[in-house]
C-alpha positions as CSV (number, residue, x, y, z in Angstrom):
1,X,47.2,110.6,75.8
2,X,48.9,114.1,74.5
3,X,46.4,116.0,76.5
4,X,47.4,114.3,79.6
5,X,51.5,114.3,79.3
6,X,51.1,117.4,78.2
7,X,48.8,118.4,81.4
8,X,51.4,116.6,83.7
9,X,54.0,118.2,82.5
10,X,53.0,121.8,82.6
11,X,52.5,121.6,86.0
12,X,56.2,121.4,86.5
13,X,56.6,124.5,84.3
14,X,57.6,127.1,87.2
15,X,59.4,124.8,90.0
16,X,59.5,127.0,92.5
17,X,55.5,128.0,91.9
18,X,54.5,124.5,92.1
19,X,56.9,123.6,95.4
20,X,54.9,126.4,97.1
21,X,51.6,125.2,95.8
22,X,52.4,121.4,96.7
23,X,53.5,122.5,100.3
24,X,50.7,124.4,101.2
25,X,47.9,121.6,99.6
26,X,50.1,118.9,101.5
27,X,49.3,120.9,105.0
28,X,45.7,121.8,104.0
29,X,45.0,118.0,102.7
30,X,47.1,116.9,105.9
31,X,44.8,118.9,108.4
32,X,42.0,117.2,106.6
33,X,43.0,113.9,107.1
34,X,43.7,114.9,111.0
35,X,40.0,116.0,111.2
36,X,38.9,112.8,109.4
37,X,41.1,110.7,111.5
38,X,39.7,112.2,115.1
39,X,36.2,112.3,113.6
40,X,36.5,108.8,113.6
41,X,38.0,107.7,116.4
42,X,36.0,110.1,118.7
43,X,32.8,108.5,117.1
44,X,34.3,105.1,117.8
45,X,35.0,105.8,121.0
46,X,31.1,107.0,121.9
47,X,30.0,103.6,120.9
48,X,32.6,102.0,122.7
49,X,31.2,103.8,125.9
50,X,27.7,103.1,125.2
51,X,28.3,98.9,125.1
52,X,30.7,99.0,127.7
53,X,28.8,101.2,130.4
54,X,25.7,98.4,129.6
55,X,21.7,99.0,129.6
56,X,21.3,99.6,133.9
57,X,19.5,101.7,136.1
58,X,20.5,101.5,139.7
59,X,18.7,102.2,142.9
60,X,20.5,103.2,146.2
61,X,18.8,104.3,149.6
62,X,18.5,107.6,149.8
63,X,20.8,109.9,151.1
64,X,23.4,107.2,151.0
65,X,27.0,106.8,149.2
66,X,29.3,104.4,150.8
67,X,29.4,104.1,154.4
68,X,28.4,107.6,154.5
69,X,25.4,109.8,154.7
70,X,22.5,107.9,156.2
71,X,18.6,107.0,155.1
72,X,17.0,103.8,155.4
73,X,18.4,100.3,153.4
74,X,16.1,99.2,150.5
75,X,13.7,95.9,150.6
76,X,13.5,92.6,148.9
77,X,9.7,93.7,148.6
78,X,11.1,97.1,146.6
79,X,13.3,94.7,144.4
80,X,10.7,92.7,143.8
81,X,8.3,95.7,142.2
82,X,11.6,96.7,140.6
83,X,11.8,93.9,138.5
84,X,8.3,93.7,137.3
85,X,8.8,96.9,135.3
86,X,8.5,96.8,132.3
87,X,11.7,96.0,130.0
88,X,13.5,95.0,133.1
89,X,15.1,91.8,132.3
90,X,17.0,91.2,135.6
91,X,18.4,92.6,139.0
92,X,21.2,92.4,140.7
93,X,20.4,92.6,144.6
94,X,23.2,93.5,147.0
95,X,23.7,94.0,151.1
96,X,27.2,95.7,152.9
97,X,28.9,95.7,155.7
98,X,31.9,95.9,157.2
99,X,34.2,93.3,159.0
100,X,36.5,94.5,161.8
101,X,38.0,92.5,164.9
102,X,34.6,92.5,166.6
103,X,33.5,90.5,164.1
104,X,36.1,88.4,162.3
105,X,39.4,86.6,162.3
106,X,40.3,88.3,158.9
107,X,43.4,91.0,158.8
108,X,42.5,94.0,156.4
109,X,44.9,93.9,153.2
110,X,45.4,97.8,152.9
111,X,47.5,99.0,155.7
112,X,46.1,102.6,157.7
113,X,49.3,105.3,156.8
114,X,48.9,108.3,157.4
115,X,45.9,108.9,155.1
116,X,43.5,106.2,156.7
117,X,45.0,107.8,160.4
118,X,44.1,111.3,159.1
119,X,40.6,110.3,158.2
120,X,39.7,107.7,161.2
121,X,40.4,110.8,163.8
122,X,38.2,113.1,162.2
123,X,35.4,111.1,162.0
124,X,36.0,109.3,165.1
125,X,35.2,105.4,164.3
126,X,36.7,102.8,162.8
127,X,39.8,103.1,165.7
128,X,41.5,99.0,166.6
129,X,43.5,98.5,169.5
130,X,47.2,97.3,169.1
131,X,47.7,94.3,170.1
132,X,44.2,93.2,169.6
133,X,44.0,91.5,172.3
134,X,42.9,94.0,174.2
135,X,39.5,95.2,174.8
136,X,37.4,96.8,171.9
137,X,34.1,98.1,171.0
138,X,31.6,99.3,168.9
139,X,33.0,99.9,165.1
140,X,36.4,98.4,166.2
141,X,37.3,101.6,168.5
142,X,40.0,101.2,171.5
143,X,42.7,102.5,172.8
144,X,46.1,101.0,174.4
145,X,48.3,103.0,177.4
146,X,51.7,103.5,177.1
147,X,54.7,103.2,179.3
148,X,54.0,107.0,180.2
149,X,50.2,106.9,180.9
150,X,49.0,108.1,177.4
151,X,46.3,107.0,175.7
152,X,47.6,105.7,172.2
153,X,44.5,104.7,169.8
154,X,45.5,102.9,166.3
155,X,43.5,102.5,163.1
156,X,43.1,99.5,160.8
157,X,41.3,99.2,158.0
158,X,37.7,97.1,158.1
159,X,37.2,94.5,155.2
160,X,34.1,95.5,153.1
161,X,31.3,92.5,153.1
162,X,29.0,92.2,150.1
163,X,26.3,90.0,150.0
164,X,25.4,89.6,146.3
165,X,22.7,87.5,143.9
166,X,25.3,88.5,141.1
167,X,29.1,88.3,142.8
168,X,31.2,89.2,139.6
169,X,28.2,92.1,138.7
170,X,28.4,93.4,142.0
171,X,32.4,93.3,142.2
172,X,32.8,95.2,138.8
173,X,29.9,98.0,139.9
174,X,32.7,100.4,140.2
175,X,34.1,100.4,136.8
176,X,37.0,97.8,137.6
177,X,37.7,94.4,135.5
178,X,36.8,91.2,137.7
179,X,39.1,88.3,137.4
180,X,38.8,85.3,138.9
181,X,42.2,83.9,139.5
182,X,41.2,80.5,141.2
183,X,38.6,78.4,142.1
184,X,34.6,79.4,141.3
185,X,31.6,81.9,142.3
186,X,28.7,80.7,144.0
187,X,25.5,80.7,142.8
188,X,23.1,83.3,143.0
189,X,20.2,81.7,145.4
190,X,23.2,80.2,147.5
191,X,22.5,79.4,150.9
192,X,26.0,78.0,152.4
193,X,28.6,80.3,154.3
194,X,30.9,80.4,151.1
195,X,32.9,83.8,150.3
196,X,34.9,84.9,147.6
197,X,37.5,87.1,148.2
198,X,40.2,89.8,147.1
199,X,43.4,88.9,145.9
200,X,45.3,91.4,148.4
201,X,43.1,90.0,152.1
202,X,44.2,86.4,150.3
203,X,47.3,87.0,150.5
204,X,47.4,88.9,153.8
205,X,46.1,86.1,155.6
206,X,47.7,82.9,153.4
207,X,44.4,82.3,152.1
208,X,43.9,80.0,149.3
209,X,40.7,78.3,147.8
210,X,39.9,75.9,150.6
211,X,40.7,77.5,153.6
212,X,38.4,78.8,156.1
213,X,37.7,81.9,158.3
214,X,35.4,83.2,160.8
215,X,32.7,85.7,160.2
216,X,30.0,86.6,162.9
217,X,31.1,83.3,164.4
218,X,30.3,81.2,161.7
219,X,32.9,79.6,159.6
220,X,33.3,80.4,156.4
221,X,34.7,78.7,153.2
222,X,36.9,80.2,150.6
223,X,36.0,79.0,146.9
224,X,37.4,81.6,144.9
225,X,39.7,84.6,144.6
226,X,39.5,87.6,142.5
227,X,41.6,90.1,141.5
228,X,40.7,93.6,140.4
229,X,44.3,95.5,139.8
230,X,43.1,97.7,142.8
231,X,44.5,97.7,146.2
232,X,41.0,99.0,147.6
233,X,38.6,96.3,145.6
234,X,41.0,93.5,146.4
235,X,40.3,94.4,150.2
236,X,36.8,92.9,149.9
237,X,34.5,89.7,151.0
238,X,31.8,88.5,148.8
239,X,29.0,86.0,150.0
240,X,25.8,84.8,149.0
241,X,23.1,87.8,149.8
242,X,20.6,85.4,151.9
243,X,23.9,84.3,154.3
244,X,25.0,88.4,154.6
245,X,21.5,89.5,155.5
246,X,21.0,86.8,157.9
247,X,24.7,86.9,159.6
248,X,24.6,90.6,159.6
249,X,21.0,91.1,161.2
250,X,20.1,92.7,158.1
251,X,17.4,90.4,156.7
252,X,15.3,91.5,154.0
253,X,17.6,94.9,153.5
254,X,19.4,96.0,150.9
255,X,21.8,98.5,150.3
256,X,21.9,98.5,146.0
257,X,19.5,97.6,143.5
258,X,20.9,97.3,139.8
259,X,18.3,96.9,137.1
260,X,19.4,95.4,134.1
261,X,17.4,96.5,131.0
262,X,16.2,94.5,127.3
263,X,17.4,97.6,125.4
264,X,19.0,101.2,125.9
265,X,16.2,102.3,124.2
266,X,14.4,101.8,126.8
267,X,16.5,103.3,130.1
268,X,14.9,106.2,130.2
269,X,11.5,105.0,130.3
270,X,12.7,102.1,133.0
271,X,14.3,105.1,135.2
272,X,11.3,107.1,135.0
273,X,8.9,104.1,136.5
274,X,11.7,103.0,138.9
275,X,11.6,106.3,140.3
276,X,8.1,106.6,140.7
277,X,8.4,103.1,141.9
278,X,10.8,103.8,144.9
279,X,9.5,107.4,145.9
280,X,11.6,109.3,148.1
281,X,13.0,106.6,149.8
282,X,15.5,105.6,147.0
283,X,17.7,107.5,144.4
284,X,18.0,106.3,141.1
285,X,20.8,107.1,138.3
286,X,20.8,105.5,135.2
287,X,23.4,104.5,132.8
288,X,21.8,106.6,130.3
289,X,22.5,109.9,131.9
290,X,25.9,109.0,132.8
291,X,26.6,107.9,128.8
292,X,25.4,111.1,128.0
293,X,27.7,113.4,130.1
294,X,30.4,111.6,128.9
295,X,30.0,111.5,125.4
296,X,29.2,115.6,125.8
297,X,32.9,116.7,125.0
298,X,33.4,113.9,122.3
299,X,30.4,115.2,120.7
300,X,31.9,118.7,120.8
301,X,34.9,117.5,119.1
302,X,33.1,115.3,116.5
303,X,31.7,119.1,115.8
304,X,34.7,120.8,115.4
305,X,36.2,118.5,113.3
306,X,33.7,118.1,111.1
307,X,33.9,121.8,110.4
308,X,37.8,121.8,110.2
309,X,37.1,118.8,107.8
310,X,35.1,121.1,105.7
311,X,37.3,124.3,106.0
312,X,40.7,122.5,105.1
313,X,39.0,120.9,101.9
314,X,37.6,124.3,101.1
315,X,40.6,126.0,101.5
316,X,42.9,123.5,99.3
317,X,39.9,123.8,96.6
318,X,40.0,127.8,96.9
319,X,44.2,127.5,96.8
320,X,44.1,125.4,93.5
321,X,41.1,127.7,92.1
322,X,43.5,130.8,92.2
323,X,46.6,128.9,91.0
324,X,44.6,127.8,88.1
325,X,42.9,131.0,87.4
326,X,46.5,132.6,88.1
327,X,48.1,130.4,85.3
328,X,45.2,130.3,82.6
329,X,45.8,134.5,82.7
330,X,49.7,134.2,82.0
331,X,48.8,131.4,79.3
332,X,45.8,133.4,77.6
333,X,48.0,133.6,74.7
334,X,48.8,129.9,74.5
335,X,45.4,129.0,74.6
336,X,44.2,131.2,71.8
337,X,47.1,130.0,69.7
338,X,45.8,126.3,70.6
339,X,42.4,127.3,69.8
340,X,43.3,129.2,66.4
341,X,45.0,125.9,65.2
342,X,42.2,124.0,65.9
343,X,42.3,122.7,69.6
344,X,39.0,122.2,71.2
345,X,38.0,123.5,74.3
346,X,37.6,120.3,75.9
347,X,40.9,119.5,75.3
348,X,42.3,122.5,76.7
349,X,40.3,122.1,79.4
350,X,41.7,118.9,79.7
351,X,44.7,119.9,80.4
352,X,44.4,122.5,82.7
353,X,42.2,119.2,84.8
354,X,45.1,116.8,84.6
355,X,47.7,119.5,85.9
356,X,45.4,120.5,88.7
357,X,45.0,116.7,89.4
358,X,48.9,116.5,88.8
359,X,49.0,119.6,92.1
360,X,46.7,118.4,94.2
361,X,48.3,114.5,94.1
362,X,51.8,115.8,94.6
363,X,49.9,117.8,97.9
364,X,47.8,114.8,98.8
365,X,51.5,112.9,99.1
366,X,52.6,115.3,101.5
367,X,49.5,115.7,103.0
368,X,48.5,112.0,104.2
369,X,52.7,112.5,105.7
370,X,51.4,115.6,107.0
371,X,48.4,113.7,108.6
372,X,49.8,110.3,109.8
373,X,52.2,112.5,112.0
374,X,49.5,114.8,112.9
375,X,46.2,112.6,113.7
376,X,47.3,111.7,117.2
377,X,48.7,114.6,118.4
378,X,45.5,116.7,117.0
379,X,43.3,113.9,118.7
380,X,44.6,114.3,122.2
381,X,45.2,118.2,121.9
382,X,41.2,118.0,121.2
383,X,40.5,115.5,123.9
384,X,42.4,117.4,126.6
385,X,41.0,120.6,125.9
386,X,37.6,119.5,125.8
387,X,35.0,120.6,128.7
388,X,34.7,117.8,130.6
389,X,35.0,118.7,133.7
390,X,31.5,116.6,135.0
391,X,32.3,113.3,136.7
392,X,28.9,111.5,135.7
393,X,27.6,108.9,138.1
394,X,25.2,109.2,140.7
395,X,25.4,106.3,144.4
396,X,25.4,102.9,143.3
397,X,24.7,101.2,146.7
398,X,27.1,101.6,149.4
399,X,30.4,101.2,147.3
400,X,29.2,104.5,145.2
401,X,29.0,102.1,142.5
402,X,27.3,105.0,140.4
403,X,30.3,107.0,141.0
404,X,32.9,104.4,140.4
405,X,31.3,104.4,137.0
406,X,31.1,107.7,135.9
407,X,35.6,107.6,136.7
408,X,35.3,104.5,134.9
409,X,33.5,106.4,131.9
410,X,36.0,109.7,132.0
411,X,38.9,107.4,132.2
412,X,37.6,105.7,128.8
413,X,36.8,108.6,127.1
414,X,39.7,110.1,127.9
415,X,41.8,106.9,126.1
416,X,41.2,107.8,122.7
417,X,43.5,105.8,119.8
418,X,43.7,107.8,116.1
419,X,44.5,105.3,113.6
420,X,45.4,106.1,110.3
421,X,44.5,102.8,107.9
422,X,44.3,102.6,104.4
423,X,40.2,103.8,104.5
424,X,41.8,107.3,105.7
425,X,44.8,107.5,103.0
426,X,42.0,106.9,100.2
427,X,40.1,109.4,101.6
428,X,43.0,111.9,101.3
429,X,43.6,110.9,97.7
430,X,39.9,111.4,97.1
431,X,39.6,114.9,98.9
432,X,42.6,115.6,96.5
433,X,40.9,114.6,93.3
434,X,38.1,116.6,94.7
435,X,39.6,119.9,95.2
436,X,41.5,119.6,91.8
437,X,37.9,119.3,90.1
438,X,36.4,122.1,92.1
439,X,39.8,124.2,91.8
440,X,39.9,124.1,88.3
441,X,36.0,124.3,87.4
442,X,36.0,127.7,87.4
443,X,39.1,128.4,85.6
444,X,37.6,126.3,82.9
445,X,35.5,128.8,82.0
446,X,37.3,131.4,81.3
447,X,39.4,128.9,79.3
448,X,35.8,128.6,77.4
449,X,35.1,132.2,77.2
450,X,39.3,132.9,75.3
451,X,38.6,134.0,71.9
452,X,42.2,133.7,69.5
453,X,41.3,136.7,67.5
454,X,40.7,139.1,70.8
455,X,44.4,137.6,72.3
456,X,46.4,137.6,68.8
457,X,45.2,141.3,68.3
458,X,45.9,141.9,71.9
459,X,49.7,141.0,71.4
């Protein structure tokens, strides 16, 4: 009990010495912690983005991302040899199209502005005539006169139709969260003229579950509506596939194939069959590819922290190493005088131990302070600063469903929360004990290697 008042106490010999050492084990120890902290978030975070981006491969026409770009629309026959691969344990089969005034009674729920103007005169389609009463044509295209003899043409919005097998599947293949605010989705081999449809063409045309519109001249029932949280995904129809391809003279097509797979073990051996599967006429991205370019920063920065783990722990054991080594020279004297009355050298190594342990604690205090303030602020610094500068994400049908994904995927990895919890302020109080034992291993020797007769002639 002597040996370790006595330790504890000496380390409070020169006040100003042992301030200094605290303060600069306190920001050592504190960096440490910081590196623990994002280590462990970041790693959380790559698991997080592996189960929420799912075990899918998904096939799109080639050539084709949205409404653009052009190739020919997939077959049921292609889905079908799709789904016998192996490990595939189901598919999610999709069609699109788009409703304008030629075709339906709906209003869009995203108004033109300038923006949808801008875009709609450059490519030349997609024009509707104000009032629309008037005479139109092809993609919704018309023009109205005015008073003076000029030709005035106007630009709504269509409404994006998606037949699906899978409606909520097929609504979330962008990346957004589906909810379904009222009523119910159909079922997947649904044959009746049912839709479900976006919270913001609801409330543009006083929709509610139960009311009715016209599609391709057919009447069609609302049973449920959905909200996304995005003006653009709200602005969309879903029906049963079999109605869509039938209305929409598309039977047997389809415009997105999602494979869903047993394990993610086994994506990239499902991609590699789907692709040989589908030949040219199809391109296929995979979950697995898209996972890995966004985890590629995060595993940068599990890197670098590791080694700034490693460093800052190296450093506080190197800074209590010289301190001791430092204070066993000035005390050579007092530790031959132990020895010569009969003190052991484990005792007076003893010592030495406790007030390292007694420097190292007083830093660790400092340093978890030091690293509760700093863990955050180190985490994003890291995160922003990271290389990621690749959007992963491939087409995923004619919604770029692929590409919604990979936005999806940088959004969540860049959404990173460092925690500091009682695991991490244990660990600081361990790296602390740690560094005092290393620090003051080798100034134990040369407490060993003291003889009283050398220092008592010496003085």
């Amino acid at each position: 009990m002597n040996m370790i008042s006595r330790g504890a106490r000496n380390a409070f010999r020169n006040i100003i010495r042992t301030g200094s050492i605290v303060i600069i084990l306190g920001i050592s120890i504190g960096l440490a912690l910081s590196m623990l902290v994002a280590r462990q978030a970041v790693t959380s975070k790559i698991e997080t983005v592996k189960s929420s981006v799912g075990n899918t491969v998904t096939v799109a026409p080639a050539g084709a991302r949205g409404f653009e770009g052009g190739g020919e629309p997939l077959t049921s026959k292609q889905a079908t040899t799709l789904a016998d691969i192996d490990h595939v344990s189901s598919t999610v089969q999709s069609v699109s199209d788009r409703l304008t005034t030629d075709n339906t009674d709906l209003e869009s729920g995203i108004d033109a502005g300038s923006l949808g103007q801008r875009n709609a005169a450059r490519s030349g389609v997609g024009f509707q005539q104000a009032p629309p009463s008037m005479p139109s044509g092809g993609m919704g295209g018309g023009q109205s006169t005015s008073s003076s003899g000029e030709v005035t043409r106007t630009f709504t919005p269509p409404v994006t139709l998606i037949g699906s097998n899978n409606p909520e599947k097929s609504l979330a293949s962008d990346g957004t969260s589906v909810k379904i605010t009222s009523g119910e989705v159909f079922a997947g081999d649904s044959t009746e003229n049912v839709a479900i449809i976006g919270k913001a063409l609801a409330d543009k045309n006083k929709l509610t579950v139960g009311s009715t519109f016209t599609a391709y001249g057919e009447t069609v029932k609302v049973i449920a509506i959905y909200d996304t949280g995005t003006a653009f995904a709200n602005n969309q129809v879903v029906m049963p596939l079999g109605v869509v391809q039938t209305l929409s003279g598309q039977t047997d097509q389809l415009t997105s194939i999602t494979l869903n797979i047993d394990s993610i073990d086994n994506i990239g051996s499902v991609s590699a069959a789907a692709k040989t599967a589908i030949g040219h006429s199809g391109d296929v991205t995979d979950s697995e590819s898209q996972v890995a370019s966004a985890v590629e920063p995060l595993q940068n920065i599990q890197t670098i922290s590791l080694y700034s783990l490693i460093g800052a722990i190296f450093a506080g054991a190197i800074i209590i190493l010289l301190t001791m080594i430092m204070i066993v020279r000035e005390r050579r004297r007092e530790i031959g005088v132990i020895k010569a009355i009969g003190g052991s050298n484990a005792v007076i190594m003893g010592q030495f131990i406790v007030e390292a342990v007694t420097l190292t604690l007083l830093g660790a205090v400092i340093g978890i302070g030091v690293g509760v303030a700093a863990a955050a602020p180190i985490t994003s610094a890291l995160v922003s600063t990271s290389s990621s500068t690749t959007q992963p994400g491939g087409p995923g049908g004619m919604m770029g469903g692929g590409r919604g994904t990979g936005r999806a995927l940088q959004q969540s990895v860049e959404n990173i929360q460092a925690n500091v919890g009682w695991e991490i302020i244990f660990y600081g109080i361990g790296a602390a004990l740690i560094i005092a034992v290393i620090g003051s291993a080798l100034a134990s020797i040369f407490i060993s290697k003291v003889r009283p007769a050398e220092v008592m002639r010496a003085e």
